[in-house]
C-alpha positions, 0 to 999 in steps of 0.5 A: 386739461389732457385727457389723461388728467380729466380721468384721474379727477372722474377716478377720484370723483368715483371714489368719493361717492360710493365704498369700494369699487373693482378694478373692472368697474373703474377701467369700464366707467373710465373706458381705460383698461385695468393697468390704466386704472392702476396708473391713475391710483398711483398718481392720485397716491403721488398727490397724497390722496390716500388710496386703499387697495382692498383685497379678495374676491370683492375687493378694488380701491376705495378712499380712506375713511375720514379723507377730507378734501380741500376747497378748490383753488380756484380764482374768481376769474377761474371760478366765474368762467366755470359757473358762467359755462355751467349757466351757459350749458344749462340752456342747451336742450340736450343738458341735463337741468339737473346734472348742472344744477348739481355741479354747479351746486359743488363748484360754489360748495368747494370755493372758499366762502368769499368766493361763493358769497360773490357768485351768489350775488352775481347769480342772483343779480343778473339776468340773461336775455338770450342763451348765447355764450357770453363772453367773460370779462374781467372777473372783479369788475363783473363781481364788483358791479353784480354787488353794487346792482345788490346793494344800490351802490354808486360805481367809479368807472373808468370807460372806453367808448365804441371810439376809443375815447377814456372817459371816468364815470360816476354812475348809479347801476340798476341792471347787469345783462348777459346779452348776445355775447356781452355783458351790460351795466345799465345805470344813471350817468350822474355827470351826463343826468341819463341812463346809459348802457356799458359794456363791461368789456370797456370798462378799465376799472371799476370801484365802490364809492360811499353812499347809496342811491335810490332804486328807479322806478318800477318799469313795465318790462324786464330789465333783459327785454328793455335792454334788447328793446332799448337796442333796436330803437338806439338813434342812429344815422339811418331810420329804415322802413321795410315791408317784408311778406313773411312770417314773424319767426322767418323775419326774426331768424334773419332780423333778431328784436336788438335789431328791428321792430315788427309790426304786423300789417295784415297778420292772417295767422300766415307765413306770408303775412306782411309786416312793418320792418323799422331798423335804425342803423349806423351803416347801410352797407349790411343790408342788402345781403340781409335782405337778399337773404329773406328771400321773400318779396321786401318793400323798401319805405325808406331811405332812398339811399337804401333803394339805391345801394340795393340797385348798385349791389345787383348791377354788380351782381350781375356783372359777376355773373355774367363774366366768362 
C-alpha cells in the first residue's frame, strides 16, 4: 500500500470518529500540509464518500450524517494474513495490547459474517507456542483444519513428506500450532494407527469427511509445549550427548527446547552450572559452529563421530588461520 493511499484511509479513519475536524487538525495528525489534506478529501469524494466542507471561524470537513460504510472485501486469505499480523504484533513488547485488540476487533466486525465466524474459530482453536512470525498458508485449508479441531471432524489430506513423496491421509485432527514459523496439525493417522505432525504448508488439500471422532485423552502438557517436546525427542540418526558448563538461558539461546533437552547436573543456581545436553539430529554437520558458538567448556558424551568432525573442523580452522 503507498503512502499517499494509507493516508487517505488515516483521513477517512479520522472522519469517522469524531464531528468536525480543521483543516490544521488533519494536515497536523497526517504530517502533510493543508493543500495536501485538501487532495486527500477529493479523492475520498471520487470514491463517493460523501465529504462536507463546513464553513466559518470552527469549521473543516466532517462525514455526512448517516454515512454507512460497507463491509471490508477482503478474502480469507487477505483476511487471515491481516489477523494473524495483528496476533503476531501483539507479542511484541513495544504494541499496544490494546490498540491491537481494538483493530483486531474491527477488521472481524468489517468482514462479511462467514468470513468473521471462520476467524473465530481459528482463534479460538490454535495455540501459539512462541511469538515467531509464522508464515501464512493457504487460507481454506488453515480454516478448514481450525473447524475441523472444533468440531472433531475427520480430515482427507493430500500430503507431501519432507521428501517429496504424495501421499492421501485420513486423519483425525486434535491440535493446530503456530510454531517457529510453521504451522502444525497434530492428529491420529487412521491408515499408519499413530499420531503424526504435519505441516500445513505440505498440505495440497484438505476436506471434511462424514462423522466425528472422539476427543484423546487429557494429557498432561499443552498441546504447544508437547508439540516442541515431541521435536527435540523425534528419533533421528543421531542421539548426542553434551556436557555444557553453562547456564540454562545462556544454553537455551544457542540450543532452543525443539532442539534439545536439559538436564541440570549440578545447578547451583550459577551461570556456570553444568548441564546434560541430549539432541538428536538427523546430521552432525550443524554442530560444531553451535558448539563453538556456546563459548564455554562442552564435553562431547557421545558419538564418536561428533568427537571426530569436531577435531576435523578445528584442523581446518587452523589451517585457515595460519595461511599467509
Amino acid at each position: 500500500m503507498s503512502t499517499s493511499t494509507s493516508r487517505v484511509l488515516q483521513l477517512l479513519e479520522l472522519l469517522q470518529t469524531a464531528g468536525t475536524r480543521s483543516v490544521g487538525e488533519l494536515a497536523e495528525r497526517l504530517d502533510v500540509d493543508e493543500r495536501t489534506v485538501r487532495r486527500y478529501v477529493g479523492h475520498l469524494r471520487e470514491l463517493e464518500i460523501p465529504v462536507e466542507t463546513v464553513r466559518g471561524r470552527y469549521g473543516g470537513y466532517r462525514i455526512a450524517a448517516g454515512l454507512r460504510m460497507p463491509p471490508l472485501m477482503l478474502s480469507d486469505d487477505e483476511a487471515l494474513a491481516v489477523v494473524l499480523g495483528l496476533l503476531h504484533a501483539q507479542s511484541s513488547p513495544a504494541a499496544s495490547t490494546t490498540a491491537m485488540q481494538t483493530a483486531m476487533s474491527k477488521v472481524r466486525r468489517s468482514l462479511p459474517a462467514e468470513s468473521a465466524r471462520k476467524l473465530g474459530v481459528l482463534l479460538s482453536t490454535a495455540a501459539f507456542a512462541d511469538d515467531r512470525d509464522v508464515f501464512v498458508p493457504d487460507a481454506g485449508i488453515l480454516l478448514t483444519a481450525a473447524e475441523a479441531v472444533r468440531r472433531r471432524q475427520p480430515i482427507e489430506l493430500r500430503y507431501r513428506s519432507r521428501d517429496g513423496e504424495p501421499s492421501k491421509r485420513t486423519v483425525h485432527p486434535y491440535d493446530l500450532i503456530a510454531f517457529s514459523g510453521r504451522w502444525y496439525l497434530v492428529a491420529f493417522d487412521v491408515g499408519r494407527g499413530a499420531e503424526r505432525r504435519f505441516r500445513l504448508d505440505r498440505i495440497a488439500t484438505a476436506r471434511t469427511v462424514s462423522g466425528t471422532f472422539a476427543p484423546p485423552k487429557p494429557r498432561d502438557q499443552a498441546a504447544a509445549t508437547r508439540l516442541v517436546d515431541d521435536f527435540a525427542g523425534a528419533d533421528y540418526a543421531w542421539h548426542v550427548k553434551l556436557r555444557v558448563n553453562a547456564g540454562r538461558e545462556h544454553i537455551r539461546a544457542h540450543l532452543p527446547a525443539s532442539v534439545a533437552r536439559l538436564e541440570p547436573l549440578l545447578d547451583d543456581g550459577s551461570e556456570g552450572a553444568w548441564h546434560r545436553v541430549e539432541i538428536n539430529a538427523a546430521s552432525l554437520e550443524w554442530l560444531p559452529p553451535v558448539i563453538i558458538a556456546l563459548g564455554c567448556p562442552v564435553i562431547v558424551d557421545q558419538p564418536a563421530e561428533l568427537r571426530t568432525l569436531i577435531a576435523d573442523v578445528a584442523s581446518r580452522l587452523r589451517d585457515i588461520a595460519a595461511s599467509p
